[in-house]
Structures are given as C-alpha cells and as structure tokens.
VEXPABA-462444 format. One record per residue: residue number from 1; residue in one letter; chain; z, y, x of N, C-alpha, C in turn. Coordinates in steps of 0.02 Angstrom, whole numbers. Layout:
> NUM|A|A|Z|Y|X|Z|Y|X|Z|Y|X
...
//
This chain:
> 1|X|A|0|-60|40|0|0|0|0|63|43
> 2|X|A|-9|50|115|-29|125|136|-73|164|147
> 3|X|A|-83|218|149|-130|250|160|-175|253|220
> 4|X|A|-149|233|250|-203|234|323|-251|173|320
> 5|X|A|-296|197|281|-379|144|269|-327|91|246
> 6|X|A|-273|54|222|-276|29|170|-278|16|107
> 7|X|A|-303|-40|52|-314|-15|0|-249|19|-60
> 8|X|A|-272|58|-87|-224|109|-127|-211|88|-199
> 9|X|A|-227|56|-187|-249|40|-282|-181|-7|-331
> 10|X|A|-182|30|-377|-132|-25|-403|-169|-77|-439
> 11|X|A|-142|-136|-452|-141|-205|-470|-161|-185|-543
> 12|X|A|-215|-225|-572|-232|-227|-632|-174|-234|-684
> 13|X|A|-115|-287|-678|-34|-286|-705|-6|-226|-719
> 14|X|A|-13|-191|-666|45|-107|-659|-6|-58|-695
> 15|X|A|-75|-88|-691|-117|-35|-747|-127|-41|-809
> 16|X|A|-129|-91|-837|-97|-138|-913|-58|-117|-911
> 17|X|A|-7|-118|-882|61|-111|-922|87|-23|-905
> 18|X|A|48|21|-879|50|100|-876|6|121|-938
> 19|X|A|-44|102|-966|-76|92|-1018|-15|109|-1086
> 20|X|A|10|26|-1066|16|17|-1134|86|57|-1159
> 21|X|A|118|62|-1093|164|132|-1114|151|167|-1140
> 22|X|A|100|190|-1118|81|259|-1149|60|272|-1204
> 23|X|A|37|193|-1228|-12|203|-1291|56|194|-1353
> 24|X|A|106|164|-1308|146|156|-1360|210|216|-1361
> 25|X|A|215|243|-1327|258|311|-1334|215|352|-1383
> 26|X|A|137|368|-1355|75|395|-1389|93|376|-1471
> 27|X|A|107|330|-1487|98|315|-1569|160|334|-1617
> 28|X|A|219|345|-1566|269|377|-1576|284|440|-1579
> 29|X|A|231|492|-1570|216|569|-1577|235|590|-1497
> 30|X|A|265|554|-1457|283|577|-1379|247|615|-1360
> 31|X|A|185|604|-1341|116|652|-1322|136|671|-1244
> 32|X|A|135|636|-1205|144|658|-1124|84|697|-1121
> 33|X|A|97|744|-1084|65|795|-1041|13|739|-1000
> 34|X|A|58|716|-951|51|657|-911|70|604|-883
> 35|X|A|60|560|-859|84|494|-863|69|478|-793
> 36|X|A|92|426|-736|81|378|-707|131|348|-663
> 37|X|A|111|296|-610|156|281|-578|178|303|-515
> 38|X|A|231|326|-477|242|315|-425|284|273|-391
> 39|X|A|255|271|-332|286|205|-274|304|273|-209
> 40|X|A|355|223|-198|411|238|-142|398|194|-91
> 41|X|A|371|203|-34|362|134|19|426|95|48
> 42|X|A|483|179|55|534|128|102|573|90|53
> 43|X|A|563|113|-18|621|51|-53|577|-24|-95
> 44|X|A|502|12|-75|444|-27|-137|481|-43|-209
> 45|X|A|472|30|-218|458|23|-296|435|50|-347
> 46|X|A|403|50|-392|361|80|-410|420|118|-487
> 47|X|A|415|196|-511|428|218|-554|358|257|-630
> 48|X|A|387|229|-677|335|254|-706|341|328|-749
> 49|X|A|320|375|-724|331|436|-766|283|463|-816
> 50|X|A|327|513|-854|301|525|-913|316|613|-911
> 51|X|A|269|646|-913|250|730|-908|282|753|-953
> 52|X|A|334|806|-999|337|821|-1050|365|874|-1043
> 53|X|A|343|930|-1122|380|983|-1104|438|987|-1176
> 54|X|A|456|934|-1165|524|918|-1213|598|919|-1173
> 55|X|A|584|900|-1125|634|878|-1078|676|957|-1055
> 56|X|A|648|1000|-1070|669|1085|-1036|700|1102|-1153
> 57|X|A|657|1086|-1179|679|1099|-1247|737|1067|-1265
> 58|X|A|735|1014|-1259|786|945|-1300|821|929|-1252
> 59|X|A|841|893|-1192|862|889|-1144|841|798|-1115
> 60|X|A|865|781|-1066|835|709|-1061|896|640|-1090
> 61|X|A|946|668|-1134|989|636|-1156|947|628|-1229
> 62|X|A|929|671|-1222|889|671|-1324|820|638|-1315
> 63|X|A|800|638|-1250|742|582|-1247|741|525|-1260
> 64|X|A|783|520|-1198|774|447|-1184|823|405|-1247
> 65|X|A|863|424|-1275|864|409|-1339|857|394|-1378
> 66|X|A|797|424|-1393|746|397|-1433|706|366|-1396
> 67|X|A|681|362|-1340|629|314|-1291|671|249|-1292
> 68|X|A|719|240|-1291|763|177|-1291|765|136|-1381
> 69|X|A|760|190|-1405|747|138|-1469|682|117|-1493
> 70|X|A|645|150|-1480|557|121|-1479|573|60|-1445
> 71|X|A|587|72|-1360|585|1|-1317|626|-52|-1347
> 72|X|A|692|-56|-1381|715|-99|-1414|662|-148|-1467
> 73|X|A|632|-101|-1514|599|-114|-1561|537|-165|-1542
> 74|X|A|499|-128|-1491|441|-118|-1466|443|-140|-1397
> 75|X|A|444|-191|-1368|462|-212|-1291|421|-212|-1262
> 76|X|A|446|-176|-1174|395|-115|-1130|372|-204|-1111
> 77|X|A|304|-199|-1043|260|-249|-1033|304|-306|-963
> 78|X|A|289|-360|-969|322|-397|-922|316|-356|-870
> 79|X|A|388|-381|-829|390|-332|-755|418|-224|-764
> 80|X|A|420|-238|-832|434|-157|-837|487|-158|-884
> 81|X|A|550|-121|-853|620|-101|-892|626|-31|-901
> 82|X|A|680|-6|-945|665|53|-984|688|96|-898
> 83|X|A|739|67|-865|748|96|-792|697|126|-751
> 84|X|A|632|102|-743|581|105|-717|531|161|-764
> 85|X|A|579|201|-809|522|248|-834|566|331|-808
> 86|X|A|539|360|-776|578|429|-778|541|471|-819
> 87|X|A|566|521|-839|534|586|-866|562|640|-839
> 88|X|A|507|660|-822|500|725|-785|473|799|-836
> 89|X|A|489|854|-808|439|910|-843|383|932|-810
> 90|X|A|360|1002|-829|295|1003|-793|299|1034|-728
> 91|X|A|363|1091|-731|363|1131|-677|376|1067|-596
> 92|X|A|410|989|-626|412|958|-581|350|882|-553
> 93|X|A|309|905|-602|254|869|-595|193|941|-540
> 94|X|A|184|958|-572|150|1026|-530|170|1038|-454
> 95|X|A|241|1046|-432|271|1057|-366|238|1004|-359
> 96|X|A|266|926|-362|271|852|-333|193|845|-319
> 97|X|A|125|844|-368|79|806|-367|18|867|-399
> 98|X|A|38|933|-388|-20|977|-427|-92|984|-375
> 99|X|A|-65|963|-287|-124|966|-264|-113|898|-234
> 100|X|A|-165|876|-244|-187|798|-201|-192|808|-108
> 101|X|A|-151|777|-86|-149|777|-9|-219|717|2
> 102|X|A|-242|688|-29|-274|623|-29|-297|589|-74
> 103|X|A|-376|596|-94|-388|570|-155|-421|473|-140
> 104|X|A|-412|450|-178|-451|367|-171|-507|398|-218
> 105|X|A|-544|356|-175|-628|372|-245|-628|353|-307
> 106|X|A|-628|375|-349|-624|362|-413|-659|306|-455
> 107|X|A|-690|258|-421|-701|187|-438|-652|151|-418
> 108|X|A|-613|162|-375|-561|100|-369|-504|119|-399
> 109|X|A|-491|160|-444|-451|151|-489|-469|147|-584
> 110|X|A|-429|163|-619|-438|158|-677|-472|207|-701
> 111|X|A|-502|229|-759|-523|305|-793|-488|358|-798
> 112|X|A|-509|418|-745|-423|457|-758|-386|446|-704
> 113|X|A|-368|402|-656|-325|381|-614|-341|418|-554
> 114|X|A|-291|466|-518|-309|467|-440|-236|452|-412
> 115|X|A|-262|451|-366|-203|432|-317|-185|485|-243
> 116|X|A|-106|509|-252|-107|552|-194|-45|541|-151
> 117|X|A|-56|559|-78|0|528|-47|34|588|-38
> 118|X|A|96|590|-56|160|635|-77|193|638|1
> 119|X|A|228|719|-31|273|755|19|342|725|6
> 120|X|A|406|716|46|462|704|-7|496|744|-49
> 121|X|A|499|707|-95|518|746|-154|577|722|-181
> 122|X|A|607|743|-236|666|713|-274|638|705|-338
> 123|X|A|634|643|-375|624|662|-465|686|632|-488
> 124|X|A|707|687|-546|784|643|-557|821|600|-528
> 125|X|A|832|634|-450|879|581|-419|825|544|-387
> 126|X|A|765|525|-389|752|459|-367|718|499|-296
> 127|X|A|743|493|-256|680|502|-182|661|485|-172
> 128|X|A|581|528|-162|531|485|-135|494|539|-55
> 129|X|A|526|468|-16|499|488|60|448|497|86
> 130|X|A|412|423|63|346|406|102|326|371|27
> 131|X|A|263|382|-7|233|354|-43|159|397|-87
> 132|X|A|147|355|-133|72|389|-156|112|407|-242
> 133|X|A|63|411|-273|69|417|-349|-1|403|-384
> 134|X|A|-1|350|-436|-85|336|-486|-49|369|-541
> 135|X|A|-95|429|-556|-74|481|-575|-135|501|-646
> 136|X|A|-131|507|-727|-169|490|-762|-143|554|-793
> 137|X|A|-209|622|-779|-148|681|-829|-203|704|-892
> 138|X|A|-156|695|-928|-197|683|-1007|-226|762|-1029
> 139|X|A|-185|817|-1025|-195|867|-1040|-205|919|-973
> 140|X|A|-272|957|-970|-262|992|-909|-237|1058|-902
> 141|X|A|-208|1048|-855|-161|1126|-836|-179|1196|-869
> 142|X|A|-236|1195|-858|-253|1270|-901|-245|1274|-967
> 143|X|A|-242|1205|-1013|-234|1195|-1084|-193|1180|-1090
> 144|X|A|-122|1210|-1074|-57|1168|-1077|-16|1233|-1116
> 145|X|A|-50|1295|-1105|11|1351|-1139|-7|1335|-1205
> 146|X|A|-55|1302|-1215|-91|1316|-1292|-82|1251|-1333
> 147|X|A|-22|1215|-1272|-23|1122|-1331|81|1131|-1332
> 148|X|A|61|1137|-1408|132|1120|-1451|170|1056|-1430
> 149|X|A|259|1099|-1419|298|1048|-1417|296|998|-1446
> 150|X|A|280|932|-1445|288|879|-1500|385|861|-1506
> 151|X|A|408|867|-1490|489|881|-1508|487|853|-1572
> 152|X|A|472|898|-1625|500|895|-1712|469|822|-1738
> 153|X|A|373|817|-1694|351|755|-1744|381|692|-1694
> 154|X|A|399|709|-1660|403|627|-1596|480|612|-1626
> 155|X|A|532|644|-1670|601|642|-1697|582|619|-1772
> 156|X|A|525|657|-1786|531|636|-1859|504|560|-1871
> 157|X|A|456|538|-1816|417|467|-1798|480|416|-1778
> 158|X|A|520|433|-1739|588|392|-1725|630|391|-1796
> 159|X|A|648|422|-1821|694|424|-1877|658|380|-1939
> 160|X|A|595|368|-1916|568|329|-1994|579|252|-1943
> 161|X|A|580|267|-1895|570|187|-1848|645|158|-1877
> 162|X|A|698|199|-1866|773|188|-1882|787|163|-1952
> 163|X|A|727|176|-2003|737|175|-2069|716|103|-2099
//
C-alpha cells in the first residue's frame, strides 16, 4: 500500500463495502458531502469517513446516534464495524485532503475515487502519519454554500426507522 510505484488501490471488498455505506446512510436522508476511506500505514488500518455539515450543527453525539441505529437495523458490510466509520466536517476534510499531494490514474480506481498521499493529520483523535486516502466527494466545493443541511430530514428518516 505505498506510494512509491506501488499499487494504491483498494481491494474490490473495501470498495463494496464504502459503496454500500454510503448508499445506505444515503437512503436515510444523511447526504455526505463526502465519503471515503482512509489508511494509516504505521497502524494498517483503514477508517471510513463521512463529509457532513451536520456535525458543526448537531454535534457528533447526535450523529452517530442515529448512525448507530440504522447500523443496528441495517448491518454495515463484512469486515466493517460502526468503529471504523468517523465523521468529520468540511472545514476538516478541505485542510486534510482539499489538495491531492498524489493522484493514481483514475482507471485504477472506482468512479469518483482518487487517491492522495496525506500530510499528518489528526481526524477525531485518530492520527494519521504516513498514509493515502480513496477519497469519493459527492458534492463539489463550489456547490456546497448552496446544499441544505439535511439535519431535520436525516432525524425525521431515523424516527420513522424507530417506529
């Protein structure tokens, strides 16, 4: 998994199952900004994040909250625990990964997918020293003042799940 001319790519498994996160937070009104994984080399492990600008509104106790009762309901893909998902906001997606140090060509990953090898950073606690990020951002930066909190419908979508 390093960067120096080796291959970058994540495993068809870790892309199924970054997918299907998403599609399934997605159906829940969540609406990530953006989504993907990062890997940490010195501990190898991979975290999967989720972009939102809920997390600065609601806080990440009122998230994951509700992200934990979907996953109850709705169980994340073999190999993936609700541990392995952070959420981040945007101002800390932008610092971490807004310019690519290193792109992989865009056939060897998924649709959407690049991959960049990161400065160290902190995301909620988790450091990351030495590693890349497959990085899938749904909405682009310039169209982001103009896309509504989903907050009210991603609560009102949980509360009928509860019902």
């Amino acid at each position: 998994m390093a960067d120096n001319g080796q291959d970058m790519t994540i495993d068809e498994t870790k892309q199924a199952a970054g997918q299907a996160i998403l599609e399934l937070t997605d159906r829940f009104g969540f609406d990530a900004l953006a989504a993907g994984w990062l890997y940490d080399r010195p501990t190898d492990t991979w975290r999967y994040l989720l972009v939102t600008q809920m997390l600065r509104s609601e806080g990440p106790r009122w998230i994951y909250d509700r992200l934990l009762r979907i996953f109850q309901r709705y169980h994340l893909p073999d190999g993936v625990s609700p541990l392995d998902i952070f959420v981040i906001d945007e101002a800390t997606e932008m610092a971490a990964f807004g310019k690519p140090l290193f792109a992989v060509d865009q056939d060897r990953t998924i649709p959407g997918m690049r991959m960049f090898v990161t400065q160290p950073i902190t995301v909620n606690e988790f450091v990351v020293t030495d590693g890349f990020v497959a990085f899938l951002r749904r909405v682009p930066v310039e169209l982001r003042k103009n896309h509504r909190n989903p907050a009210r419908r991603f609560d009102k979508t949980i509360q009928k799940l509860a019902a």
